[in-house]
C-alpha beads as a LAMMPS data file, in Angstrom:
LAMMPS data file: protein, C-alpha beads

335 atoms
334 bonds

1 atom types
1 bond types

-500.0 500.0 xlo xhi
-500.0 500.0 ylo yhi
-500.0 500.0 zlo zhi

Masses

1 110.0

Atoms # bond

1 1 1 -324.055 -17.659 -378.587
2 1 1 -321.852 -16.186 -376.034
3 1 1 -318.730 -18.293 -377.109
4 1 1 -319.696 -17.134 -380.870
5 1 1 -319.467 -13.520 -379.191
6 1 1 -316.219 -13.809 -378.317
7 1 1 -314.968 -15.590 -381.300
8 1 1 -316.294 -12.682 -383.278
9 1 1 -314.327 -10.163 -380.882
10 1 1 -311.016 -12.152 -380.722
11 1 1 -311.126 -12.699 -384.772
12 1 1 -311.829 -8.975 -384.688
13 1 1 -308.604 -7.626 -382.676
14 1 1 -306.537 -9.953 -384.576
15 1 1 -307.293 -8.223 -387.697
16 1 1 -306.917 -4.853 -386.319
17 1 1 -303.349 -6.270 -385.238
18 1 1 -302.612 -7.607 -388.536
19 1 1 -303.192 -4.447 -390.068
20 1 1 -300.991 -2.259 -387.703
21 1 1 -298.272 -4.448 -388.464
22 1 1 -299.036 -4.171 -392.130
23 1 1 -299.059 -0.187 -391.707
24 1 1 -295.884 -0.113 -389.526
25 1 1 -293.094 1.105 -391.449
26 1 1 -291.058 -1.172 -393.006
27 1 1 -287.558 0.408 -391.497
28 1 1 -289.266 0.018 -388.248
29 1 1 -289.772 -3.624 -388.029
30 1 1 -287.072 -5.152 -386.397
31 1 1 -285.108 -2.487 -385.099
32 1 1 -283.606 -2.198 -381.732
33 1 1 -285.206 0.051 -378.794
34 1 1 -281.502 2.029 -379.886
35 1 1 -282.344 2.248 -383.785
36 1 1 -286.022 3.166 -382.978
37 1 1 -284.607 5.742 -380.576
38 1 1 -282.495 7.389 -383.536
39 1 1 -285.785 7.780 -385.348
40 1 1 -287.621 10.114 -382.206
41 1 1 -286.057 13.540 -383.473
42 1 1 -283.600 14.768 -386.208
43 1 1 -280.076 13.912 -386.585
44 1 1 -277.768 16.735 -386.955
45 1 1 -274.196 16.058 -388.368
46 1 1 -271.591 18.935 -387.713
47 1 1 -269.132 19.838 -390.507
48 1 1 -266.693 21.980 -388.389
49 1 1 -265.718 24.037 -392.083
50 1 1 -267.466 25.932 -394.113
51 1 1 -270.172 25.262 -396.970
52 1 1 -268.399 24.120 -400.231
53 1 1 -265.133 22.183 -399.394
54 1 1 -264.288 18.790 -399.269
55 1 1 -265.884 18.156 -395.913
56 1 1 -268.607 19.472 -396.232
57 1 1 -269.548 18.267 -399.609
58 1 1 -269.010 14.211 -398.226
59 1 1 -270.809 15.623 -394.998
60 1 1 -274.039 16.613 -397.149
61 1 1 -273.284 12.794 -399.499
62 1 1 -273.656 11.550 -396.230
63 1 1 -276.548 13.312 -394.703
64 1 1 -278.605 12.675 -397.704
65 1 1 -278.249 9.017 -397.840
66 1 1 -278.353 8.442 -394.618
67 1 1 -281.458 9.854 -394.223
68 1 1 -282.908 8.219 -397.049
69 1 1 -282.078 4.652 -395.921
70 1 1 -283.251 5.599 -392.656
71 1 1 -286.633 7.762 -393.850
72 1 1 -285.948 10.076 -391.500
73 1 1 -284.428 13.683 -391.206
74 1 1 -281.179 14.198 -391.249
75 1 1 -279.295 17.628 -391.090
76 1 1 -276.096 19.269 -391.771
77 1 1 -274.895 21.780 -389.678
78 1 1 -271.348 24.057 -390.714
79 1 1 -269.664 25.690 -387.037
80 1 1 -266.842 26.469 -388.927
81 1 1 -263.718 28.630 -386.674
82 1 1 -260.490 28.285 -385.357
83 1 1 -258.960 25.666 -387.845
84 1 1 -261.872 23.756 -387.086
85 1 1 -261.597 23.464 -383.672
86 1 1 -264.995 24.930 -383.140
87 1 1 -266.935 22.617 -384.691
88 1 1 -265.231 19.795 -383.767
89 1 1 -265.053 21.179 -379.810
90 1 1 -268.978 21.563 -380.342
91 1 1 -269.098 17.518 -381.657
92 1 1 -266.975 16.365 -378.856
93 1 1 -269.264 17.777 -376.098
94 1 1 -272.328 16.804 -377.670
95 1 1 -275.364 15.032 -375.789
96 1 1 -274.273 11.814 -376.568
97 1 1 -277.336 10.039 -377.876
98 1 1 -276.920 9.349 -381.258
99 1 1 -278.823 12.426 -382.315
100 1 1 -275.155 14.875 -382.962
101 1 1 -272.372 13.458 -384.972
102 1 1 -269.749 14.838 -386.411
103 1 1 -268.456 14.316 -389.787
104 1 1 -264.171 15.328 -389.827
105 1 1 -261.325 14.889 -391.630
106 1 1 -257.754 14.856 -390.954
107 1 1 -257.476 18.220 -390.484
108 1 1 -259.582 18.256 -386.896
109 1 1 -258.577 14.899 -385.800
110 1 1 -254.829 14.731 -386.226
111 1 1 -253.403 17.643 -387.278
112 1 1 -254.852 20.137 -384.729
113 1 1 -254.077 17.890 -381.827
114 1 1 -250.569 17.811 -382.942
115 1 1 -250.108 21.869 -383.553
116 1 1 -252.231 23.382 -380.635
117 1 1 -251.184 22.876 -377.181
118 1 1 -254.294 23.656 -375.754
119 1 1 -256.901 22.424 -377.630
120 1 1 -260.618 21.630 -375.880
121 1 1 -260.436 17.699 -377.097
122 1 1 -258.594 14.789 -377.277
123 1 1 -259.113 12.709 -380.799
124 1 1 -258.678 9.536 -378.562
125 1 1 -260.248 10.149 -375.287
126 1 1 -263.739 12.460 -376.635
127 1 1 -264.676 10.923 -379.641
128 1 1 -265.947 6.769 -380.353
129 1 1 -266.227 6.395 -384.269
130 1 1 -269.319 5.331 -385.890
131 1 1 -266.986 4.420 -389.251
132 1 1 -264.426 5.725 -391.599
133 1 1 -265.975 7.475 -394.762
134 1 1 -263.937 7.903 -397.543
135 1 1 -259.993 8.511 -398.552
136 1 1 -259.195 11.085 -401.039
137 1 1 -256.215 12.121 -402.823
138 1 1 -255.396 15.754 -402.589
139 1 1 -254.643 17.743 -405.988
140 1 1 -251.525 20.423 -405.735
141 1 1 -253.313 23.003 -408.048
142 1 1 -252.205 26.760 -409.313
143 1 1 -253.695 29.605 -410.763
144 1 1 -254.224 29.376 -414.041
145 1 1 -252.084 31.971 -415.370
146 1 1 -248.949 30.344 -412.964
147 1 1 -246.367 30.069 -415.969
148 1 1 -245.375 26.346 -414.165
149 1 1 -246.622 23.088 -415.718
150 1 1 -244.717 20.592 -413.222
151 1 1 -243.393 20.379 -409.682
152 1 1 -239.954 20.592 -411.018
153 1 1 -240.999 23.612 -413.112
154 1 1 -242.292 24.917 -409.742
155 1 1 -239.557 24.526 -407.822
156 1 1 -236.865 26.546 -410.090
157 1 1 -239.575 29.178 -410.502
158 1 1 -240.234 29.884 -406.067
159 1 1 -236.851 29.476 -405.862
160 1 1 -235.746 32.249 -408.290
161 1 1 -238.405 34.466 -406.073
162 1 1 -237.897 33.191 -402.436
163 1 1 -240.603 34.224 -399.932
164 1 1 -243.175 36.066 -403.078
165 1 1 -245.423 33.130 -403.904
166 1 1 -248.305 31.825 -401.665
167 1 1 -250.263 28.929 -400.804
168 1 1 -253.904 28.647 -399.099
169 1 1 -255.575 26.655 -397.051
170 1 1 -258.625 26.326 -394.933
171 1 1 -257.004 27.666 -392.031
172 1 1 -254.073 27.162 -389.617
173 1 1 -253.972 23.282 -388.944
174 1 1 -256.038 22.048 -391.652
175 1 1 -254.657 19.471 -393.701
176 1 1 -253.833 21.941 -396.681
177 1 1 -251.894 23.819 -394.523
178 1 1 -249.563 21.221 -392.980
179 1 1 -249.215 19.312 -396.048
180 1 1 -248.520 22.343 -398.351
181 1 1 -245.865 23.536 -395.485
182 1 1 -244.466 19.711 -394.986
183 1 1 -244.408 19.590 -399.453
184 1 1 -242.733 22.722 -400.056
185 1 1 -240.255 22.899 -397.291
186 1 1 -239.108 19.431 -398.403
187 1 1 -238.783 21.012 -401.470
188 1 1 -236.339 23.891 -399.784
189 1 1 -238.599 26.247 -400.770
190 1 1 -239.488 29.767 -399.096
191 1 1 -243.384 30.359 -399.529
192 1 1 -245.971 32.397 -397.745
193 1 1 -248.652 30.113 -396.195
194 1 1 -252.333 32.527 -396.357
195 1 1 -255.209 30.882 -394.158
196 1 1 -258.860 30.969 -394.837
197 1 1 -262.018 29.873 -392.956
198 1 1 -262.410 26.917 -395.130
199 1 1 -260.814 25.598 -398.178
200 1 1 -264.163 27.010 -400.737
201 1 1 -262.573 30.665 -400.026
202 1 1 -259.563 29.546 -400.431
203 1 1 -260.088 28.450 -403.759
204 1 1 -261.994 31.266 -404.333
205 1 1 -259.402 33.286 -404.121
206 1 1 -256.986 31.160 -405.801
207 1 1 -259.046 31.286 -408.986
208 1 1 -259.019 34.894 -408.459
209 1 1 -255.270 35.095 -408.616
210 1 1 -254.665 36.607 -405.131
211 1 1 -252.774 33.493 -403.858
212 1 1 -250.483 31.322 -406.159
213 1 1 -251.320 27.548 -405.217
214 1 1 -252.857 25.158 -402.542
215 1 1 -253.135 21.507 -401.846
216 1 1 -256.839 20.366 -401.747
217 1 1 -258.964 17.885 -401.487
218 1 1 -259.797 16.459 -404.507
219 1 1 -263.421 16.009 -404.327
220 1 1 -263.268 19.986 -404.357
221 1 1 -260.475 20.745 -406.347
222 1 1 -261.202 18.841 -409.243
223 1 1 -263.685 20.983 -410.034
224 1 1 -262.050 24.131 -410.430
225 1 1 -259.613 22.199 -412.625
226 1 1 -262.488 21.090 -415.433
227 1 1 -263.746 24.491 -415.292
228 1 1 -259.753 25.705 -416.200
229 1 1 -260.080 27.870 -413.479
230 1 1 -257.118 26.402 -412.045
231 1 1 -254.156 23.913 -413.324
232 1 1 -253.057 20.607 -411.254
233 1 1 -249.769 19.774 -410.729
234 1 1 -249.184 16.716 -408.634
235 1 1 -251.130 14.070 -406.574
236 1 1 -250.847 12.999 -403.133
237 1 1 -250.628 9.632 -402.984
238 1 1 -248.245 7.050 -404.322
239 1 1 -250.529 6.314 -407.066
240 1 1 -252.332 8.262 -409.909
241 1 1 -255.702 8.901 -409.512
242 1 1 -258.601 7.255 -412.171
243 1 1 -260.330 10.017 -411.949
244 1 1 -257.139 12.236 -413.012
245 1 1 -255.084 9.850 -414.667
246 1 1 -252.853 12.170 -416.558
247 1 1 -251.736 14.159 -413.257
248 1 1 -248.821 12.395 -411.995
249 1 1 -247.952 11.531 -408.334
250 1 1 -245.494 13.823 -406.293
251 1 1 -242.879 10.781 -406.180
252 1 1 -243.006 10.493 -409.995
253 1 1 -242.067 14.173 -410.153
254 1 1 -238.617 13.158 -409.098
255 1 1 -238.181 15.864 -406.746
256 1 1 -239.039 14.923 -403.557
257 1 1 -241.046 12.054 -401.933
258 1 1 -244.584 12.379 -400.348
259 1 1 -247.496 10.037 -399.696
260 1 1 -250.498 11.339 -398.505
261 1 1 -254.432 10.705 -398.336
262 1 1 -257.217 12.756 -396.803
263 1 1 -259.631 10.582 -394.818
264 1 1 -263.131 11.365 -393.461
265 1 1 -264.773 9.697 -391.023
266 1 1 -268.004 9.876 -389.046
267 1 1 -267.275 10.353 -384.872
268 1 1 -269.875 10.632 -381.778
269 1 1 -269.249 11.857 -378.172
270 1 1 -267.315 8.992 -376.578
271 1 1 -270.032 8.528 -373.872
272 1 1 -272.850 8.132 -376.173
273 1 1 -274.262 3.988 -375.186
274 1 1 -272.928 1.535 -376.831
275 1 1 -276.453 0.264 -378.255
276 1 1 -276.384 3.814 -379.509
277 1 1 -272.990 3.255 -381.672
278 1 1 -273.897 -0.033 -382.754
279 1 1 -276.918 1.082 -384.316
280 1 1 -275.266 4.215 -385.881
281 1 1 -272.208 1.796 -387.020
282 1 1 -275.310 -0.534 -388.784
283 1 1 -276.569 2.191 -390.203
284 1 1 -273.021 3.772 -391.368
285 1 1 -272.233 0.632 -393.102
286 1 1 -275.661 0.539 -394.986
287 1 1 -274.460 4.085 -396.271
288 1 1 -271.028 2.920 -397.350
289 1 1 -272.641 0.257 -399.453
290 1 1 -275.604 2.139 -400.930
291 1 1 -274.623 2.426 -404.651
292 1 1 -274.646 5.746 -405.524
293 1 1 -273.019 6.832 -402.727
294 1 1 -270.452 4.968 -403.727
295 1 1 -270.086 5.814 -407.195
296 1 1 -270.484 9.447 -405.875
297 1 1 -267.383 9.065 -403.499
298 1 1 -265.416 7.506 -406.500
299 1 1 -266.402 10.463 -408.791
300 1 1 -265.051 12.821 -406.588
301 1 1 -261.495 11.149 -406.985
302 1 1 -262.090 9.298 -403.278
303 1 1 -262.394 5.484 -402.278
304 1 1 -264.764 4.183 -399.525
305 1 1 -262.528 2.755 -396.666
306 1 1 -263.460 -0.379 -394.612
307 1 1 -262.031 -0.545 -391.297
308 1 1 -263.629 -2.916 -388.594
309 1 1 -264.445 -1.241 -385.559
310 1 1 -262.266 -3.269 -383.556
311 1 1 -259.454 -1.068 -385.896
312 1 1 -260.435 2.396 -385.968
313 1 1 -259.162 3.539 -382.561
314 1 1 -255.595 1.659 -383.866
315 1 1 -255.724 3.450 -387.076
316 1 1 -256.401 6.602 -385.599
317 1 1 -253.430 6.283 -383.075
318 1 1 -251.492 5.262 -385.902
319 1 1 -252.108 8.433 -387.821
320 1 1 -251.334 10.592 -385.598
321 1 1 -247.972 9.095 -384.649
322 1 1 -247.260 9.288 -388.649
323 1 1 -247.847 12.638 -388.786
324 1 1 -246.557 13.834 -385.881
325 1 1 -243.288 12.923 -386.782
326 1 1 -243.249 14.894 -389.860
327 1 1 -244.749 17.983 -388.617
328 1 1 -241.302 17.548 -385.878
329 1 1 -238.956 17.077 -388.796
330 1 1 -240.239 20.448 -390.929
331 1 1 -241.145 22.821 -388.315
332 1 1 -244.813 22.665 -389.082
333 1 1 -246.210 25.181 -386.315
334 1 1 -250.003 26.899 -385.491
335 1 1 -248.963 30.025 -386.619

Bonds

1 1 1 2
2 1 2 3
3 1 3 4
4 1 4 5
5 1 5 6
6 1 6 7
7 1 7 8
8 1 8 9
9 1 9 10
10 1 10 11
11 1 11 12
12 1 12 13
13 1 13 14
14 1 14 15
15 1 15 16
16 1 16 17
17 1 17 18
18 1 18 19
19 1 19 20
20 1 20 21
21 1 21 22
22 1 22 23
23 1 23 24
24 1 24 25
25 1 25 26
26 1 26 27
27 1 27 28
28 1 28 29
29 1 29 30
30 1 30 31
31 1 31 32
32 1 32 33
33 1 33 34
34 1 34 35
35 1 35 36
36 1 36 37
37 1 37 38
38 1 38 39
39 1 39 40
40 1 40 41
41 1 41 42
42 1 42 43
43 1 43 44
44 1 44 45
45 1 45 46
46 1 46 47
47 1 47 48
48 1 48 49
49 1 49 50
50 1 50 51
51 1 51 52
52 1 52 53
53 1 53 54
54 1 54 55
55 1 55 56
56 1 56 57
57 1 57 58
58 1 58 59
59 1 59 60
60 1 60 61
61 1 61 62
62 1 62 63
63 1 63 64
64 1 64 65
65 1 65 66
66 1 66 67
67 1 67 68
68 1 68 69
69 1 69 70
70 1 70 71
71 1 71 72
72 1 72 73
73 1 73 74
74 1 74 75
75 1 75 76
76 1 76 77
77 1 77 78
78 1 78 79
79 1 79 80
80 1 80 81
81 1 81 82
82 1 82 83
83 1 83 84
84 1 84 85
85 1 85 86
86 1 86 87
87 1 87 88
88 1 88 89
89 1 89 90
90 1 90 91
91 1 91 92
92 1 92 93
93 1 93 94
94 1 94 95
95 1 95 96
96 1 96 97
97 1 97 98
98 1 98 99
99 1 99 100
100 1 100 101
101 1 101 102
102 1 102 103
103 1 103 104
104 1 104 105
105 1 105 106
106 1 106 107
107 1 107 108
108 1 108 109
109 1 109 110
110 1 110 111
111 1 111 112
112 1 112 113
113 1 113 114
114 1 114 115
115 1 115 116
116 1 116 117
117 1 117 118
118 1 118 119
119 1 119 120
120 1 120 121
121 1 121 122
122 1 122 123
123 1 123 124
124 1 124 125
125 1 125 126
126 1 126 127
127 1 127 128
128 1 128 129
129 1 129 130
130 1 130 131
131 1 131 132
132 1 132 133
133 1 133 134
134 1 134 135
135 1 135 136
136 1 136 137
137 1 137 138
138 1 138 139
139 1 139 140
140 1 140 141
141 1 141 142
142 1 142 143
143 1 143 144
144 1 144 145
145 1 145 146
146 1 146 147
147 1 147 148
148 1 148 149
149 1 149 150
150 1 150 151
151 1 151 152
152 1 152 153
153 1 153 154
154 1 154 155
155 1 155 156
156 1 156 157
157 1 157 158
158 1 158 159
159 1 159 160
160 1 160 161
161 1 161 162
162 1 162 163
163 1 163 164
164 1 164 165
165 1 165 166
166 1 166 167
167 1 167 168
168 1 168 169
169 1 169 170
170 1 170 171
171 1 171 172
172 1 172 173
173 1 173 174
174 1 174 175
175 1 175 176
176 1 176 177
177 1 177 178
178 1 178 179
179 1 179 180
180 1 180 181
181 1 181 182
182 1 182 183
183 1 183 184
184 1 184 185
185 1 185 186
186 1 186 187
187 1 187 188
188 1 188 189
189 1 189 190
190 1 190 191
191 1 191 192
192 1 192 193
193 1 193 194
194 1 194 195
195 1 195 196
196 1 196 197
197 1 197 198
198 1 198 199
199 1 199 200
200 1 200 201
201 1 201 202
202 1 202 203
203 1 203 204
204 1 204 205
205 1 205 206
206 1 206 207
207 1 207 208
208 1 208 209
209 1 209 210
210 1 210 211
211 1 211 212
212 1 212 213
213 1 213 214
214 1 214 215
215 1 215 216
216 1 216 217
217 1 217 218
218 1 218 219
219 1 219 220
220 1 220 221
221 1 221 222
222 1 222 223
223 1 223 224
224 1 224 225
225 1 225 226
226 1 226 227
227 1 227 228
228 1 228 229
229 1 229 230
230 1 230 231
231 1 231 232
232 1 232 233
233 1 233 234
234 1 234 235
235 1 235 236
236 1 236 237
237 1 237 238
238 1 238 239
239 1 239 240
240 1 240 241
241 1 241 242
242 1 242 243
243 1 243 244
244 1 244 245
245 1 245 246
246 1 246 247
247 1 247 248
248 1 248 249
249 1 249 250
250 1 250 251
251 1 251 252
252 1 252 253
253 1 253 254
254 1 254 255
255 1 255 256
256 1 256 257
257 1 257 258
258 1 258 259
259 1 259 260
260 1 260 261
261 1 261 262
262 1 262 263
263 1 263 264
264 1 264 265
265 1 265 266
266 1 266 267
267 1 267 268
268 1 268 269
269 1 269 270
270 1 270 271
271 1 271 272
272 1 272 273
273 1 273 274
274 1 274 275
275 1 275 276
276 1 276 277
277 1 277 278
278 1 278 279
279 1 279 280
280 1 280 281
281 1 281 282
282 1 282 283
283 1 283 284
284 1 284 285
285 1 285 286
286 1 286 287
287 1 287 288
288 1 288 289
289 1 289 290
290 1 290 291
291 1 291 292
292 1 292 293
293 1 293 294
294 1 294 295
295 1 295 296
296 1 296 297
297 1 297 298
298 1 298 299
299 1 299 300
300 1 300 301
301 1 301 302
302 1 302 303
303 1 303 304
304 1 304 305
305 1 305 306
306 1 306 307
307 1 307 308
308 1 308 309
309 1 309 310
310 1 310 311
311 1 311 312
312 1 312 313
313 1 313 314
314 1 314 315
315 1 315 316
316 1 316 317
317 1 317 318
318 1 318 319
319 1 319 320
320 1 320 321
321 1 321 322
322 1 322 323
323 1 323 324
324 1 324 325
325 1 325 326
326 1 326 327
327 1 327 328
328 1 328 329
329 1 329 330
330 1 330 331
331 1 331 332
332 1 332 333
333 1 333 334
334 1 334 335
């Protein structure tokens, strides 16, 4: 009878044990003491702009799917300031467990280390990357009412009225800015550069007609061109855009020469554990392949990028040394 007893009892705890592991969560099976540590309190990624630009739109594309294939919380949080240095100076000093990440562009990863002498972090040294988001051609748009249809039509027009028309940007050091300066200087042309904090108010006041033009990102700017609140001229890179197909490159302009794409990528304090980044990269990729991110990213005018992690530090270095060079050869200063 006693041997029955305990039969009973041991045929007893292993259903109890079956059914925990049928009520575990399904995300939870599996995982690594790191991935399972992810899940203990919110994830916050930092979008050193403002609400409404490029950034911050892939930042929130991000957040959302992120936290869906993870079922678990996951925040954005805009520190915009200081050509994003604030936000991006917040990121860098960051407990580093997984739980802060930053989500940046060009603008606060190359550019500002080139232009400020001083800045509070290194690209290289602070920062590990969890993965490289998303590449996006930027759109040269103008008001509406601009009476120029083409970059050559642009450049007779600024040069006819040296030092009147402007260009925005999302503030000193942001990608709009040096690119814009590095464009039109290689045009020879004499323009007033107007900073913002963040590219939305830029536009803003673009569409308003209180500045004349500005290179964006265009995830962002397309949008104010299908609403005809502003006109495109050119694209970045050396190849049209699907999503725009009838705007045509700066190089087919026949003016001048420029090749240019804005990246995004996802970064983490460079002491967070390496169990920590491997389970964030895992999860990064998962994000990068989910479908409608995807198809989102590609709707916005942008292409997901795939670059091992054994690459990104190289392809980092290798961006700054490209634009550094530039900024050198037209005078681009943080000013």
């Amino acid at each position: 009878m006693k041997a029955l007893a305990r039969r009973a009892r041991w045929a007893g705890w292993g259903s109890l044990l079956l059914l925990l592991a049928v009520a575990w969560p399904a995300g939870a099976q599996g995982q690594s003491a790191a991935e399972q540590s992810l899940r203990s309190r919110p994830i916050r990624i930092v979008v050193a702009s403002g609400p409404g630009g490029g950034t911050d739109i892939t930042g929130r594309l991000v957040a959302r799917t992120m936290g869906d294939l993870m079922r678990h919380t996951v925040v954005v949080e805009n520190r915009p300031g200081a050509g994003s240095t604030t936000g991006t100076e917040y990121g860098a000093k960051a407990t580093p467990d997984g739980h802060t990440l930053l989500v940046s562009s060009g603008s606060s990863m190359v550019m500002n280390g080139l232009l400020y002498k001083n800045l509070p972090y290194d690209s290289l040294r602070d920062f590990v990357a969890v993965g490289f988001i998303a590449a996006y051609p930027f759109l040269l748009i103008a008001r509406a009412d601009l009476p120029v249809g083409n970059l050559a039509e642009l450049q007779k027009y600024a040069k006819e009225r040296p030092g009147k028309l402007t260009y925005g940007s999302a503030g000193v050091g942001s990608v709009q800015h040096v690119w814009g300066t590095i464009l039109f200087r290689s045009m020879g042309l004499d323009l007033l550069h107007v900073p913002y904090k963040g590219g939305a108010m830029a536009a803003q006041e673009l569409m308003g007609g209180r500045i004349d033009l500005m290179f964006d990102n265009m995830t962002a700017a397309k949008r104010y061109v299908e609403s005809g609140r502003a006109k495109a001229l050119v694209v970045s890179p050396v190849m049209r855009s699907k999503e725009m197909p009838n705007v045509p490159t700066v190089n087919e302009s026949g003016v001048v020469k420029f090749d240019g794409e804005s990246w995004m990528g996802m970064f983490a304090p460079a002491a967070t554990p390496r169990a920590t980044v491997d389970a964030l990269r895992t999860i990064f990729v998962n994000v990068t392949r989910d479908a409608d991110f995807a198809a989102r990213i590609e709707a916005g005018g942008g292409r997901i990028m795939s670059i091992p992690p054994q690459q990104q530090q190289a392809f980092l270095k290798s961006e700054i040394e490209r634009w550094s060079a530039q900024i050198r050869q037209y005078g681009v200063k943080a000013e």
